[in-house]
C-alpha positions as CSV (number, residue, x, y, z in Angstrom):
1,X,95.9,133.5,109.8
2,X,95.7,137.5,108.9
3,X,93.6,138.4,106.0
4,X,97.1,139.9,103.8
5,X,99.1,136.6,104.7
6,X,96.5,134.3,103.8
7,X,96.2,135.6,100.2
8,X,100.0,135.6,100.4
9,X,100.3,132.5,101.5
10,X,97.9,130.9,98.9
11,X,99.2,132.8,95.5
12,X,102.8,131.7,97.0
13,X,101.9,128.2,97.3
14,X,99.7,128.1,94.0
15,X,103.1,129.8,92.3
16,X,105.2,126.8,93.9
17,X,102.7,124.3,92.6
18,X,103.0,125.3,89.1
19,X,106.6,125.6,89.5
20,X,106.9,121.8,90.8
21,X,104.9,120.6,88.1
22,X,107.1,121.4,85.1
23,X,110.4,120.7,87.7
24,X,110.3,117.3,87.5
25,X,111.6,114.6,90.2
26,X,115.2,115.7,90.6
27,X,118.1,112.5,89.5
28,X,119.7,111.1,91.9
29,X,123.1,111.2,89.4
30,X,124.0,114.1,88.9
31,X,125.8,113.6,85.6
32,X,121.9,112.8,84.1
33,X,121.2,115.5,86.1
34,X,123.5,118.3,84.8
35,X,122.4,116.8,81.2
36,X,118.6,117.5,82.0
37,X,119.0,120.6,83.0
38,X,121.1,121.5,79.8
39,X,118.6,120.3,77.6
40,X,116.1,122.8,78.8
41,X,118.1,125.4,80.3
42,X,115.3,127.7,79.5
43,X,112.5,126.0,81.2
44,X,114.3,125.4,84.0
45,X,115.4,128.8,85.1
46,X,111.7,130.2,84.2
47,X,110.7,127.3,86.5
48,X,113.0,128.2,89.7
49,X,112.6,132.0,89.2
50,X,108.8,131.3,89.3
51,X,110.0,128.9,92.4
52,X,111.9,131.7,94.2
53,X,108.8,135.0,93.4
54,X,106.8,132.1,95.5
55,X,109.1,131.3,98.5
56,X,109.5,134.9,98.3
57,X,105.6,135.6,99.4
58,X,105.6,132.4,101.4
59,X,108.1,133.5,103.6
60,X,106.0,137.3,103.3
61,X,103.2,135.4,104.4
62,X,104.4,133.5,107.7
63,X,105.9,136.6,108.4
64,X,102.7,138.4,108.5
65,X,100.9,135.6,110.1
66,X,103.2,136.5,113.0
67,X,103.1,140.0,113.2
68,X,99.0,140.1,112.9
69,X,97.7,137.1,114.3
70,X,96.9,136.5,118.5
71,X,96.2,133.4,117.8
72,X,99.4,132.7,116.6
73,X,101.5,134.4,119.1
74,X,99.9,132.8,121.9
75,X,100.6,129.0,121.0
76,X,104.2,128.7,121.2
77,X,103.9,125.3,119.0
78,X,102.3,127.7,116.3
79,X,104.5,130.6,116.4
80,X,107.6,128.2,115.9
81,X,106.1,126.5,112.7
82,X,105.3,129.4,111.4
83,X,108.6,131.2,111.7
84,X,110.5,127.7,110.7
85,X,108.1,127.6,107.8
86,X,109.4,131.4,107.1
87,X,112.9,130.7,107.4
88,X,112.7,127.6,105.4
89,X,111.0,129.5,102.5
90,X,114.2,132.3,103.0
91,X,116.8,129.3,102.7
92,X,115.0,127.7,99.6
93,X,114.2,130.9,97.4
94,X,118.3,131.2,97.8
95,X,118.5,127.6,96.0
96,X,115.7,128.7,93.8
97,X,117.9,131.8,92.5
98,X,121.2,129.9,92.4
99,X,119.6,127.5,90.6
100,X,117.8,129.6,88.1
101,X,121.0,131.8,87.4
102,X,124.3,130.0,87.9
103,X,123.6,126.3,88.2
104,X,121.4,126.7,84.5
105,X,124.0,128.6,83.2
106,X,127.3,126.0,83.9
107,X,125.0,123.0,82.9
108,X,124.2,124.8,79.2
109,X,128.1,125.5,79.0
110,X,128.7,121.9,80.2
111,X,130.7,123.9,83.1
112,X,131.3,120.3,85.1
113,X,133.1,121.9,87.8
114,X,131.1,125.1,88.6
115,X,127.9,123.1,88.0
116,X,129.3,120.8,91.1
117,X,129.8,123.6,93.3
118,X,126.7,125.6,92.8
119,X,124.7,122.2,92.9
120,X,126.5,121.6,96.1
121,X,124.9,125.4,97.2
122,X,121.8,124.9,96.1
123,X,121.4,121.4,97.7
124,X,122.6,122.7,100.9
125,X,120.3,125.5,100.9
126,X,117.7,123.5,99.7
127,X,117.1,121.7,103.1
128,X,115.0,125.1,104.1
129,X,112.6,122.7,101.9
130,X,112.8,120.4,104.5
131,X,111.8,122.8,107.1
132,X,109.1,124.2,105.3
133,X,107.1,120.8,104.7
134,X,107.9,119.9,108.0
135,X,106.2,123.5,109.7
136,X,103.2,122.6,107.0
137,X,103.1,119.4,109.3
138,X,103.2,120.9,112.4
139,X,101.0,124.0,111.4
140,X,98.1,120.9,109.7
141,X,98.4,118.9,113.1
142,X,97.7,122.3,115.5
143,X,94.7,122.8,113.4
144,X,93.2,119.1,113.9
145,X,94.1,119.3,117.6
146,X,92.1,123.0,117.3
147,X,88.3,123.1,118.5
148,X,87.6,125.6,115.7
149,X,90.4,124.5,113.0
150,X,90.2,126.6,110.1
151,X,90.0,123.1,108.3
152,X,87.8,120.3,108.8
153,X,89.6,118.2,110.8
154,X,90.6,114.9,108.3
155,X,91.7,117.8,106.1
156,X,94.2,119.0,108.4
157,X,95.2,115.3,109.1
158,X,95.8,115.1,105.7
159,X,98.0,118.6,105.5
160,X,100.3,117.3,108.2
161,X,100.5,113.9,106.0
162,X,101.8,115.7,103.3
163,X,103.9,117.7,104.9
164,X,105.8,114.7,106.5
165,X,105.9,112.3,103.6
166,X,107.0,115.9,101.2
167,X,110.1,115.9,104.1
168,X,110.9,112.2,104.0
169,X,110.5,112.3,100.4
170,X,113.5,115.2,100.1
171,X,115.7,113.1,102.9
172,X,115.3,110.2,100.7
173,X,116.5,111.8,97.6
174,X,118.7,114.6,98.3
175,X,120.7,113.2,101.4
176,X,120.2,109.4,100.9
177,X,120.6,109.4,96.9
178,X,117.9,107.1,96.7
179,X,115.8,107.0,93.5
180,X,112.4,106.5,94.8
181,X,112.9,109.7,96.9
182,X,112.6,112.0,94.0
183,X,109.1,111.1,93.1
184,X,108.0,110.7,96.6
185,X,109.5,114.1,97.3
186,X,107.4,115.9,94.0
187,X,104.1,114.5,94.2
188,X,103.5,115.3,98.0
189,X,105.1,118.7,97.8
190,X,102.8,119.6,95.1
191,X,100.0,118.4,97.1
192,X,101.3,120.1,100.1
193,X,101.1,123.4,98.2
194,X,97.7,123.2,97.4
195,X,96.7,122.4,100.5
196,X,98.7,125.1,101.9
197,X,96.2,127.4,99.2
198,X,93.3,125.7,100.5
199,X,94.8,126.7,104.0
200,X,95.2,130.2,102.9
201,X,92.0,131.0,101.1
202,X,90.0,129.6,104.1
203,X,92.0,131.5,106.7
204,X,91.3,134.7,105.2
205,X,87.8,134.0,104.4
206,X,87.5,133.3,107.9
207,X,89.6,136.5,109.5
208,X,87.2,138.4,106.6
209,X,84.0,136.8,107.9
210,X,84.6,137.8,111.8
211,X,86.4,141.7,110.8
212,X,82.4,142.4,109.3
213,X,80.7,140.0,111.9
């Protein structure tokens, strides 16, 4: 990873991880839903602007990876996590907005209908989330295959873990409706973030250590 985009990467992912930690397991009804949210409208648009400022420099961050790494560009199974992982940042910090702005707003005014339509946005939208744990996967697994990972390589096993069980976790929830998925969904995402910042630091400590070797 290039030196910019893995600082990038890990301050994004070390923003997201905060974020999810005062988010909360989404509800699977959405009347308790709209009610949580209401109760601490406040929080939670501080919570999903501080969401979208991190998918902002995520995407920033897979974009540079692209543009400035060979390494990349040369593994066509990289490149593509890397640019889903992009465009799945894009997608979510457009949920993240919505969600801080309008969805906060019609669940404070108890705004039933608005609050069902912009949910429906967000949720739609929010399946870039899906694409983004699943390029952390994909991006984990190149880098145990890798002779020179920039992880050791039960690390990188364990990245590409969390990147799959943070996608089941959201299919579960958000397009199933079942319960379980919520947690499931939270508590790997989080862990996929920091491992994404592990990811990042060591990437640019790495490009750092060979630019003065």
């Amino acid at each position: 990873m290039s030196g910019p985009g893995g600082v990038w990467l890990a301050t994004g992912t070390l923003l997201l991880a905060a974020a999810l930690v005062f988010h909360g397991p989404p509800d699977a009804d959405l009347s308790v839903q709209m009610q949580n949210i209401a109760e601490g409208h406040g929080r939670w648009a501080t919570v999903h602007w501080t969401a979208a400022a991190a998918l902002f420099l995520i995407a920033g961050a897979s974009f540079l990876n692209l543009a400035l790494n060979p390494r990349v560009r040369h593994s066509p199974m990289l490149s593509s996590a890397w640019m889903v992982m992009a465009l799945g940042a894009l997608t979510t910090f457009s949920t993240a907005v919505a969600e801080a702005s309008v969805v906060a707003v019609a669940a404070d005014r108890g705004d039933t209908n608005a609050f069902m339509t912009w949910w429906a946005f967000s949720g739609g939208m929010g399946n870039g989330f899906w694409a983004l744990a699943l390029a952390t996967a994909l991006v984990a697994y190149h880098d145990a295959r890798d002779n020179v990972g920039i992880l050791p390589r039960w690390a990188a096993i364990v990245g590409s873990a969390f990147g799959i069980l943070s996608a089941a976790g959201w299919t579960l929830g958000e397009q199933l409706g079942i319960g379980i998925g919520g947690p499931i969904w939270l508590i790997s995402s989080l862990l996929m973030c920091l491992w994404l910042a592990w990811y990042g630091l060591s990437s640019s400590s790495v490009r750092s250590g060979q630019a003065t070797a």
